[in-house]
C-alpha positions in Angstrom: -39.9 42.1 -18.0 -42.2 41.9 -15.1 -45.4 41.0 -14.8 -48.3 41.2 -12.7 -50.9 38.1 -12.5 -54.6 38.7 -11.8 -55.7 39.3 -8.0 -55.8 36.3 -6.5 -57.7 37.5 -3.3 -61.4 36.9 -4.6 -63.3 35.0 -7.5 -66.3 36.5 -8.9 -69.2 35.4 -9.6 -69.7 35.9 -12.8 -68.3 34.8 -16.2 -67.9 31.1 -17.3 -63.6 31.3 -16.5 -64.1 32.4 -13.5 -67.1 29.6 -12.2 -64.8 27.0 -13.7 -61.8 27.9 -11.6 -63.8 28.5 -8.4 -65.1 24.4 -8.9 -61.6 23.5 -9.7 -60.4 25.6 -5.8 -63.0 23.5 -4.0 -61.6 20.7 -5.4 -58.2 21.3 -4.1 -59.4 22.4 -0.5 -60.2 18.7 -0.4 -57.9 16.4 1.8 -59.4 13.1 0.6 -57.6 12.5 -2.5 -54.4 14.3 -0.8 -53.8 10.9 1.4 -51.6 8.9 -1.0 -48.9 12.0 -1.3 -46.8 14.3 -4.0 -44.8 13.3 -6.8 -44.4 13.4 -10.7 -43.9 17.3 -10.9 -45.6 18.2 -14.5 -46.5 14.0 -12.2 -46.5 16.7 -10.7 -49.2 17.5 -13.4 -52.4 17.1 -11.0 -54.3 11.9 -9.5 -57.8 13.0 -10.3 -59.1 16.4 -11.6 -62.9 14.9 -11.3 -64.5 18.4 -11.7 -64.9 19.5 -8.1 -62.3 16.3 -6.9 -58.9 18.4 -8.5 -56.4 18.5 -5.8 -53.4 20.9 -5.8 -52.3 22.1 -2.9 -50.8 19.8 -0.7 -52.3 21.2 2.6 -55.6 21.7 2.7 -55.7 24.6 5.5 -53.7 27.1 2.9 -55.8 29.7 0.8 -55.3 28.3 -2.9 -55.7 32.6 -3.8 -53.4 34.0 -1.5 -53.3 37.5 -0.8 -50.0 37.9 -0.3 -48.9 36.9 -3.6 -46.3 39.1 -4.9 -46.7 40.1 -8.4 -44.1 42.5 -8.9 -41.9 39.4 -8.8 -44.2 36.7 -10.7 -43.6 35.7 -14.6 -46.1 35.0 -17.1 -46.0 32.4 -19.7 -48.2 31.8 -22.5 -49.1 27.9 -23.1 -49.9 26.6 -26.0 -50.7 22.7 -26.8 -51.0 21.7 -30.5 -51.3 18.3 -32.1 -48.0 18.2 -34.2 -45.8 20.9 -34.7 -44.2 19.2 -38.1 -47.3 19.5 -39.2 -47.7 22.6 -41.7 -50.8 23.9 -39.5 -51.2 22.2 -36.3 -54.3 22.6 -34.6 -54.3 24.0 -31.5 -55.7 21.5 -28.4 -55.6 24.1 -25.4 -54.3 27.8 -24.1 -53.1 28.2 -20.8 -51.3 31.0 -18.9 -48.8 29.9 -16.3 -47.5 32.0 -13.5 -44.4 31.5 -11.8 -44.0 33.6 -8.5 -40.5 33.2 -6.8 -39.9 33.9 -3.3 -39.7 32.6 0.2 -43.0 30.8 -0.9 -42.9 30.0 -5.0 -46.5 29.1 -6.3 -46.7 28.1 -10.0 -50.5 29.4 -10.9 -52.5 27.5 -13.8 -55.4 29.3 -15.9 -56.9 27.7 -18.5 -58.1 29.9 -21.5 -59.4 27.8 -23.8 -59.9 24.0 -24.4 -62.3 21.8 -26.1 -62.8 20.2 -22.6 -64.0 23.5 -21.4 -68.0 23.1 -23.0 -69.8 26.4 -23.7 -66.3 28.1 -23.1 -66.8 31.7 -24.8 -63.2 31.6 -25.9 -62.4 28.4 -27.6 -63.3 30.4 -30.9 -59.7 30.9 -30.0 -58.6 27.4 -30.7 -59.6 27.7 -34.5 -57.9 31.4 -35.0 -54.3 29.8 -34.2 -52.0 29.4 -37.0 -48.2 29.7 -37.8 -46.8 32.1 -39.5 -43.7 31.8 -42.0 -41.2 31.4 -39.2 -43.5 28.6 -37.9 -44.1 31.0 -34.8 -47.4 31.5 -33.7 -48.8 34.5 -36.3 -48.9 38.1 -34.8 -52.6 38.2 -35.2 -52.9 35.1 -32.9 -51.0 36.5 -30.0 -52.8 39.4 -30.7 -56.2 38.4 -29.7 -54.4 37.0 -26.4 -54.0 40.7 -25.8 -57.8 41.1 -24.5 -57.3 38.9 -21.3 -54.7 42.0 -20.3 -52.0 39.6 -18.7 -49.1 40.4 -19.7 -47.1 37.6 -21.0 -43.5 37.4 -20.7 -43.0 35.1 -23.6 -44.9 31.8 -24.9 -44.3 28.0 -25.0 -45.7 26.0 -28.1 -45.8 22.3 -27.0 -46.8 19.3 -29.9 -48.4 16.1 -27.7 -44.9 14.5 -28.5 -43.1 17.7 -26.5 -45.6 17.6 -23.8 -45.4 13.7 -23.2 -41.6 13.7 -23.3 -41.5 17.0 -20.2 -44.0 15.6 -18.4 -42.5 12.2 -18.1 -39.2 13.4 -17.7 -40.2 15.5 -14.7 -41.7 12.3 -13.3 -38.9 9.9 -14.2 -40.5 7.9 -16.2 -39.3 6.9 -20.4 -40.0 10.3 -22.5 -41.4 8.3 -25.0 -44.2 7.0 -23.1 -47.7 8.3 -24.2 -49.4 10.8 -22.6 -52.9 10.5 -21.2 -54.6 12.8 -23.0 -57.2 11.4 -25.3 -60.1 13.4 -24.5 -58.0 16.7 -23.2 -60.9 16.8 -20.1 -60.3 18.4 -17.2 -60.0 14.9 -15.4 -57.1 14.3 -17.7 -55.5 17.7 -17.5 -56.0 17.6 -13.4 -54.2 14.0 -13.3 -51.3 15.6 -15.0 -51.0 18.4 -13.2 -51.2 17.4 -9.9 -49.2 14.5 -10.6 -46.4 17.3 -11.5 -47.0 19.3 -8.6 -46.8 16.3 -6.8 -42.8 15.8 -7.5 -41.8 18.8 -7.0 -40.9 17.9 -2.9 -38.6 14.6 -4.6 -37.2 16.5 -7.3 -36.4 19.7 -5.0 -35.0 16.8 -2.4 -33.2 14.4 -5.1 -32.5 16.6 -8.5 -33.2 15.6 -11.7 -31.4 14.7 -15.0 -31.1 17.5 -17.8 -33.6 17.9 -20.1 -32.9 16.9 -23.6 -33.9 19.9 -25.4 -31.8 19.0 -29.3 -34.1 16.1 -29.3 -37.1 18.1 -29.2 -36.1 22.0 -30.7 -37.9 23.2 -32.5 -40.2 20.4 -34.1 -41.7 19.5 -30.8 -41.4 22.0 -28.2 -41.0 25.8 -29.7 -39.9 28.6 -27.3 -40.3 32.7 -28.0 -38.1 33.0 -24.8 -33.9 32.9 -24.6 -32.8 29.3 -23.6 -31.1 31.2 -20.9 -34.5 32.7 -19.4 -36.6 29.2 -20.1 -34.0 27.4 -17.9 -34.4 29.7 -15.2 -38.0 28.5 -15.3 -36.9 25.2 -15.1 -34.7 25.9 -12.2 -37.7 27.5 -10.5 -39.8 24.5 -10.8 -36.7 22.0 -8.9 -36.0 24.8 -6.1 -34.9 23.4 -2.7 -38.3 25.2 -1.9 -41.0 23.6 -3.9 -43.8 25.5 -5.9 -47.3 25.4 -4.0 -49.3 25.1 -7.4 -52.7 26.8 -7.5 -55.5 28.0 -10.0 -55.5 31.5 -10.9 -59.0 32.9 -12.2 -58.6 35.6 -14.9 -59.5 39.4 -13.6 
């Protein structure tokens, strides 16, 4: 199924979402932090995310909302980061939608939907509606209420911290059972992540990367609503010979 992201060409003004993502863009316009180079690719996830300090995009002089983005060709996935997924309820930590646009130039677009680092946020009432359901899917009634930001997911991703750590740190070569730097889940800790990823995507893209070690991790860690065959497309998007430009996408 395909899937069209929000426009990209123009933020408005209001709404908190919207204000939030619009700091974040000035952030990555700046060339300052830029100076020390790409690498970890989700170390590649985002170096220093210090409110208006986030830097993405590797060149300064590129639009972070291009207009030319082509949605008729861009997936959707639904991102969802819980404490412990052995857990009978986890509690849900953050809600992201991720964009994956393939093409002569791939951009991987990040909106955050809810997060506890994201104060006065009028959607974090989201963060205590999540719950699994028998099948220890996320319950209908959850993805449900997604269905009000009309994006049109092509499937979700339910990471634990365990998952997350262990993909992130595999991305950026370092031991999967390192700990991840998310005590606080701020937006300086989410920004050093991501740009640290979307800073590896040039090595990885150049030098490849080891396979993933998905029985360690499915389902108790990492749980998937899409076909493996479809979720390692995504993968293979992310390790192109072209690299991803990443980018902020507001919500419409």
């Amino acid at each position: 199924m395909q899937c069209s992201p929000p426009e990209t060409d123009e933020i408005k003004n209001g709404g908190f979402l919207n204000k939030s993502t619009e700091m974040l863009k000035k952030g990555f316009l700046k060339p300052t932090i830029w100076v020390f180079v790409a690498i970890f690719l989700v170390t590649v996830i985002i170096g220093y995310w210090l409110g208006t300090t986030l830097v993405i995009s590797q060149n300064a002089n590129k639009t972070i909302f291009p207009k030319t983005m082509d949605k008729s060709e861009a997936r959707v996935i639904t991102l969802l980061e819980v404490t412990d997924l052995t857990d009978d309820q986890p509690q849900l930590l953050s809600i992201w939608f991720v964009y994956l646009t393939p093409g002569s130039q791939p951009r991987l677009g990040f909106t955050p939907i809810a997060s506890p680092a994201l104060v006065d946020n009028p959607n974090n009432h989201l963060l205590k509606e999540f719950s699994l359901d028998k099948d220890r899917n996320p319950s209908a009634d959850f993805i449900n209420s997604l269905r009000k930001f009309h994006i049109k997911s092509n499937g979700y991703v339910v990471l634990d911290q365990m998952g997350a750590a262990a993909f992130i740190n595999w991305f950026s070569g370092k031991d999967i059972n390192q700990h991840l730097a998310l005590e606080n889940h701020s937006m300086t800790e989410y920004g050093q992540i991501l740009r640290g990823m979307c800073n590896t995507f040039p090595q990885i893209s150049e030098k490849g990367i080891s396979e993933f070690p998905w029985s360690r991790f499915l389902p108790d860690h990492i749980n998937v609503s899409l076909p493996m065959s479809q979720v390692m497309d995504n993968i293979n998007f992310l390790t192109t010979a072209i690299p991803p430009q990443c980018e902020m996408v507001p919500l419409p």
